[in-house]
C-alpha positions in Angstrom: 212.6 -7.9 138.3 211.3 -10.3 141.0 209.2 -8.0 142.9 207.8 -7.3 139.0 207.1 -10.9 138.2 205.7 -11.5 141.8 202.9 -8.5 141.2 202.3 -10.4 137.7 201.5 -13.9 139.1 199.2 -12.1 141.6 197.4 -10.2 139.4 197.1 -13.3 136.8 195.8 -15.0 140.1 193.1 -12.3 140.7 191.2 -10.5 138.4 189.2 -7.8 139.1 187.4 -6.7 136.0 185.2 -3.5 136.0 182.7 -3.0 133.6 181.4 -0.3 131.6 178.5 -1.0 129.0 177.4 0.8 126.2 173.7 1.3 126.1 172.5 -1.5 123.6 175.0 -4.1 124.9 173.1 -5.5 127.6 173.1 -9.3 125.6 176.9 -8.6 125.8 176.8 -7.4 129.3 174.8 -10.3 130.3 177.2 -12.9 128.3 180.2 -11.2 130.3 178.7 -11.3 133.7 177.9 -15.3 132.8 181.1 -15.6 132.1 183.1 -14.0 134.6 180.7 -16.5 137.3 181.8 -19.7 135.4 185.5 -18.7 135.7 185.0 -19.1 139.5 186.0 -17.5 143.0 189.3 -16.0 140.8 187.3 -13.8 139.1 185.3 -10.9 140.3 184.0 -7.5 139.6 185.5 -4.0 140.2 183.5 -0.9 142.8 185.7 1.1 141.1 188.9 1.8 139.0 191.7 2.0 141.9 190.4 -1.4 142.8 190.7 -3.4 139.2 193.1 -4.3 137.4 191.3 -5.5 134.5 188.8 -2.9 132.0 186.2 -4.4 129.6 184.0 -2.7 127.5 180.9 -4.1 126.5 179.7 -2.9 123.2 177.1 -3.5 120.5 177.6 -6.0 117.4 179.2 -3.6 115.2 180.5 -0.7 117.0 183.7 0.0 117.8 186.0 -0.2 121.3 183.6 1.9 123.1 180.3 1.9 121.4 178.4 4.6 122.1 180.0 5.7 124.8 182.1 9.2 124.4 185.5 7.8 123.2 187.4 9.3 125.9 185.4 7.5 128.7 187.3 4.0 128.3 190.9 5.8 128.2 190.2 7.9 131.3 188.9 5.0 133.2 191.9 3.1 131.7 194.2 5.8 133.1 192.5 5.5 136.5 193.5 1.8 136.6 196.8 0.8 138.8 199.3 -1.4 137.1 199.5 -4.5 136.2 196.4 -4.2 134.7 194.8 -5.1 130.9 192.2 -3.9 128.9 189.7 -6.1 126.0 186.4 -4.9 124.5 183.7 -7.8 123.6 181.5 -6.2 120.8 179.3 -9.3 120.5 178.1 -12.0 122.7 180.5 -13.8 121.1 183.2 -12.0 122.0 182.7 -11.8 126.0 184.5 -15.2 126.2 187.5 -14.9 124.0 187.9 -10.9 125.7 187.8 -12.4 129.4 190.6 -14.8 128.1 192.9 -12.5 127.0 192.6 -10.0 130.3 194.2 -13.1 131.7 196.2 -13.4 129.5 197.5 -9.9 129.3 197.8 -9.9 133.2 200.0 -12.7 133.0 202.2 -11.8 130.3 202.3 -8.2 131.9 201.8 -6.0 129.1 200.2 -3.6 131.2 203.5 -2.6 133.0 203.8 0.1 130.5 203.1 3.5 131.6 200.2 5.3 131.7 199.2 9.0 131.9 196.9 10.0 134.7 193.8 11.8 134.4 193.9 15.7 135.3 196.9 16.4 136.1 198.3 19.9 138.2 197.3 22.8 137.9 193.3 24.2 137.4 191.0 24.3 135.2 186.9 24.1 134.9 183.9 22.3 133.6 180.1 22.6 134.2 178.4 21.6 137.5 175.2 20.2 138.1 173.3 23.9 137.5 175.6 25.0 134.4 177.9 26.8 136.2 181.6 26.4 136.1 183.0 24.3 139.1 186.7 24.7 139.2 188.9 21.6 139.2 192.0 21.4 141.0 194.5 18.2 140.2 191.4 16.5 138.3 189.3 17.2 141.4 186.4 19.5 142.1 185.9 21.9 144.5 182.9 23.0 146.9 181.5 26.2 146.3 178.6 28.2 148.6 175.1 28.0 148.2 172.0 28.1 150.4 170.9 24.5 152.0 167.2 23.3 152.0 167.2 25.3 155.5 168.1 28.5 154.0 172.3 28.5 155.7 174.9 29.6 153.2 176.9 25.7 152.9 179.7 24.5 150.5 177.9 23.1 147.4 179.5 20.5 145.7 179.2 19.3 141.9 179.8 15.4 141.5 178.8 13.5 138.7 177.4 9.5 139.4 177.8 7.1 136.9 178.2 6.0 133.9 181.1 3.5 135.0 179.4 2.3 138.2 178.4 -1.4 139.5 175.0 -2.2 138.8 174.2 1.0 137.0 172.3 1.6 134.2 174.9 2.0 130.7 176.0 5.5 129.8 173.2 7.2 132.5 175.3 10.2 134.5 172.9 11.8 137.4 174.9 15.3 138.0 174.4 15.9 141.7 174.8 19.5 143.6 175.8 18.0 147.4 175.5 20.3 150.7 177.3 18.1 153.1 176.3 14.7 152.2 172.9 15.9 151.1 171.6 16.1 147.2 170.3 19.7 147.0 169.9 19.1 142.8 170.3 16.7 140.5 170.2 16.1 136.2 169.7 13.5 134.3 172.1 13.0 131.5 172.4 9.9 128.9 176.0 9.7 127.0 174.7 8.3 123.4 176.2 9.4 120.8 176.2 9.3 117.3 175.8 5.7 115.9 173.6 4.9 118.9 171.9 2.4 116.4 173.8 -0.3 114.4 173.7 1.2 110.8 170.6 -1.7 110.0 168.6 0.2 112.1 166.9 -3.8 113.0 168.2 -3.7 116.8 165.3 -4.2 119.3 166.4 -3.0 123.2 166.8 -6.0 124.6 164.5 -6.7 127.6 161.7 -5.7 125.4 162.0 -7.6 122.1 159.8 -10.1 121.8 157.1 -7.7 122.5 158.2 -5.0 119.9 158.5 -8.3 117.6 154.8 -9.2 118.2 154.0 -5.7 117.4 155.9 -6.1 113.9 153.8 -9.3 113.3 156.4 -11.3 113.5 155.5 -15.3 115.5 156.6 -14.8 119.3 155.3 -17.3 121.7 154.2 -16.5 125.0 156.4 -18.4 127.0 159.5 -16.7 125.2 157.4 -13.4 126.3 157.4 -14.5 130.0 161.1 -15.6 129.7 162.3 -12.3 128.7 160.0 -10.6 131.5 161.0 -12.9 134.2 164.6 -12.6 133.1 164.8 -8.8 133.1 162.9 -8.5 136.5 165.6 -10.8 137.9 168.3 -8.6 136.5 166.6 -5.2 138.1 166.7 -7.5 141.4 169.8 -8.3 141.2 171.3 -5.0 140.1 169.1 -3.6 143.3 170.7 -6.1 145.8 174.4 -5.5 144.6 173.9 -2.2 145.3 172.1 -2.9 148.6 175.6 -4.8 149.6 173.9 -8.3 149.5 176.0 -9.8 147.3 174.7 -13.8 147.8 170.8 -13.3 146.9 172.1 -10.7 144.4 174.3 -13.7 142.8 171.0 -16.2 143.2 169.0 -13.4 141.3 171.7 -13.2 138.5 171.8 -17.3 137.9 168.1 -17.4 138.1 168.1 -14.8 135.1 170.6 -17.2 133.2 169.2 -19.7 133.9 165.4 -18.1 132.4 167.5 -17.0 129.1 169.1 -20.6 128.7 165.4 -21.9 128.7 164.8 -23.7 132.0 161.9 -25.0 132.0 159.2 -23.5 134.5 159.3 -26.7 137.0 163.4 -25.9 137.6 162.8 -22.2 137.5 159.8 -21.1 139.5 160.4 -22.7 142.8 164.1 -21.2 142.9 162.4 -18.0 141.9 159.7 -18.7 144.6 162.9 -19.0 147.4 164.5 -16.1 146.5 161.2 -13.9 146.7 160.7 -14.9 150.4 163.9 -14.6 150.9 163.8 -11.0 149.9 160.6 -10.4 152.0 161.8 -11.7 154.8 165.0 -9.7 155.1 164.4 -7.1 158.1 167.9 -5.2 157.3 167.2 -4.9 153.8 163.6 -3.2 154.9 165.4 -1.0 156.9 167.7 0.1 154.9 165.5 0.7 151.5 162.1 1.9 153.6 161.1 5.0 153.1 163.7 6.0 150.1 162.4 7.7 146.8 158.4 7.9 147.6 156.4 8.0 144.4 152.5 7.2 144.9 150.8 6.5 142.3 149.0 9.4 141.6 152.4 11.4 141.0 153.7 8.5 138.8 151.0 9.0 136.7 151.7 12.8 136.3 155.0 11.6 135.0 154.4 9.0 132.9 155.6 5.9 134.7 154.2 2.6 133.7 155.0 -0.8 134.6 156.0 -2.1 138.4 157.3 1.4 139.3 153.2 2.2 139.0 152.4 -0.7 140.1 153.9 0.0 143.0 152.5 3.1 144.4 155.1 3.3 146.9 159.0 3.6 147.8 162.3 2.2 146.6 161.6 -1.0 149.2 158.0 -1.2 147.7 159.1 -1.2 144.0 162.1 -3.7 145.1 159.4 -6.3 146.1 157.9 -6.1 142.5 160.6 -7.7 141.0 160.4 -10.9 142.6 156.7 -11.2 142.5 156.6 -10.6 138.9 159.4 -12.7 137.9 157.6 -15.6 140.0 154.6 -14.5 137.7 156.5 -14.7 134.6 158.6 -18.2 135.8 154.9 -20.1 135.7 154.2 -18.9 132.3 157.7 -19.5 130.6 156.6 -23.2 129.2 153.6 -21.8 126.9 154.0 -22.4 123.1 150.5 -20.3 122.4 151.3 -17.2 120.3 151.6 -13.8 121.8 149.0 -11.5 121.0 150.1 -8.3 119.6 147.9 -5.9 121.2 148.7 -3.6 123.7 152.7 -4.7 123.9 153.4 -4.3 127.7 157.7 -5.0 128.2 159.0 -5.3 131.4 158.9 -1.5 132.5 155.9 -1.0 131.1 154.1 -0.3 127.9 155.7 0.0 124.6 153.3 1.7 122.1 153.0 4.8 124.1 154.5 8.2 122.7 157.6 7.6 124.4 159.4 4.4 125.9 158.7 3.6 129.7 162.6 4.7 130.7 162.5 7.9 129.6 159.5 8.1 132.3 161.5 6.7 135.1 164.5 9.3 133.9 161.9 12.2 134.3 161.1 10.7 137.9 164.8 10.9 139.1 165.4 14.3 139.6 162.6 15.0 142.1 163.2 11.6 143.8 167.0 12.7 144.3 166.5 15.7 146.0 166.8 15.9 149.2 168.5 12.8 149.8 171.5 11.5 150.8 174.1 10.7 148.8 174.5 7.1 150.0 170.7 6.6 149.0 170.8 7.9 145.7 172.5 5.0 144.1 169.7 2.8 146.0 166.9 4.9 144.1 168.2 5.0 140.8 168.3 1.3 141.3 164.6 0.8 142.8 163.7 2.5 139.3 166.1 0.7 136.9 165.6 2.9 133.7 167.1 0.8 130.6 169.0 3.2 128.5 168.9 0.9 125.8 165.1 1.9 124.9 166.3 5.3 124.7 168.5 4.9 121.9 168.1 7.7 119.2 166.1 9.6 121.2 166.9 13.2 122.9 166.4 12.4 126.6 165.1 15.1 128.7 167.6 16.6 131.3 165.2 17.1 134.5 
């Protein structure tokens, strides 16, 4: 019993929370994130299950425990968790306060101690691979098969799926990857919304782009709440971009700067902190190094394909459309103070524009496959990133597969 209530007061003492959002909870997402910073250096986030001991889901007002997410994705991630550990769900931005309170809670009383059953156990079975084909699992695991490499050699092909419980991923978005050594030979786009994606009102706006898609409705939006929103969600994209880039200070500035934009600083607080970060980024010779030359998309193929907003604006690589963030949020941060009403033509959100056949993520999804291949696996989290596709505009939709 004391080595038991010693592991309790540790893991009350340190919580590691990891978590998973369900596309059209990114309010909630954001309200836990600010919440988890104000709790202090106690409290952090999660790279993966084995190293948390605290799940939170992140779902929409009105939906249950796991939103839209498949409802076996938060028990297998909750089976992938070592003890003591503790669970909540916050399915409001109401609720990411009280939900952070009782994972401490929980890890203190240490009602995780209970046992729990762990995720594909012995013996073999199958599932589909990247291609469609059955990949055999062994213990939960898959295994390599053979297939011809970009050079033509007969090499072990492995079927791995990336996300939809990642850091600084976009919600529910799985990228099924076929690997030759630690090289993507294929990869498909997948989006786990189910049923329900909308709350039964059918009123909910994706986030990042509502005050545009209010406009459009004829509805009174000012233009500074327009450039808020903007500035905001390009500071989120930066941020999301430098976690995953391993820089986790600027990635942290990013994150309060976006906070602070939603809370309604006013320009003079908020541009020249934007302004620091954004020659701060520039100037960063390792992170040019390692995001240079990753994902090319000129403009004349992101055209082909649809993409609007900075990822067009870009004409370039993951490093180019990374420096778009800050330059447009310093944009946005000068404009944020305007009470004059915002025009309702041509709605432009922050990925681009919004009255167009199709939303500006499903554009960036089609992009992924093609940017994915032939590169290594340790970049492909860094180019789904430089593109930032918001799963919450796809909502209702069938998303194409690549």
């Amino acid at each position: 019993m004391g080595l038991r209530t010693a592991l309790r007061r540790i893991a009350a003492t340190r919580v590691a929370v990891l978590l998973v959002t369900a596309p059209g909870a990114t309010a909630v997402r954001l309200a836990v994130e600010a919440g988890v910073r104000r709790r202090g250096p106690a409290w952090g986030w999660a790279e993966s299950p084995a190293a948390a001991n605290a799940l939170l889901v992140a779902a929409g007002p009105g939906h249950q425990a796991g939103g839209t997410l498949p409802d076996s994705l938060p028990g297998r991630l909750w089976d992938l968790l070592p003890h003591p550990k503790a669970r909540a769900t916050a399915a409001g931005e109401d609720e990411a306060g009280p939900a952070l309170d009782s994972l401490a809670e929980a890890l203190a009383a240490g009602p995780g101690w209970r046992s729990g059953s762990a995720p594909g156990g012995p013996g073999r079975q199958a599932r589909k691979g990247a291609g469609g084909q059955d990949t055999e699992l062994v213990a939960g695991l898959p295994m390599a098969e053979r297939g011809d490499d970009r050079d033509g050699l007969r090499l072990d092909v492995l079927h791995l799926p990336l996300g939809p419980a990642l850091p600084d991923w976009p919600a529910g978005l799985v990228v099924d990857v076929a690997l030759q050594g630690d090289v993507v030979q294929e990869a498909r786009v997948r989006h786990l919304s189910g049923p329900g994606a909308l709350p039964p009102s059918g009123d909910a706006l994706p986030y990042w782009d509502e005050p545009w898609l209010r406009a459009a409705r004829g509805e009174s939006v000012s233009e500074g709440a327009a450039h808020r929103r903007r500035c905001a969600a390009h500071l989120d994209s930066l941020g999301r971009m430098l976690g995953v880039a391993g820089w986790p200070g600027p990635a942290d500035r990013a994150r309060r700067l976006r906070d602070a934009a939603l809370r309604g600083a006013p320009a003079g607080v908020l541009l020249p902190g934007v302004q620091a970060l954004r020659r701060r980024v520039e100037r960063s010779r390792t992170l040019r190094g390692l995001v240079r030359g990753l994902g090319p998309l000129p403009a004349a193929r992101a055209r082909e394909l649809g993409v609007d907003g900075p990822a067009l604006a870009a004409a370039g690589d993951a490093y180019d459309r990374l420096l778009r963030w800050p330059a447009e949020a310093e944009r946005s941060a000068a404009g944020v103070d305007s009470t004059a009403l915002l025009a309702d033509r041509r709605p432009v959100g922050p990925r681009g524009r919004l009255d167009g056949p199709r939303p500006p993520s499903r554009a960036l999804l089609d992009a992924l496959p093609p940017l994915l291949a032939g590169a290594e696996l340790a970049a492909a989290r860094l180019i789904v990133a430089s593109l930032d596709p918001d799963p919450d505009e796809l909502l209702g939709e069938e998303v194409p597969h690549g």
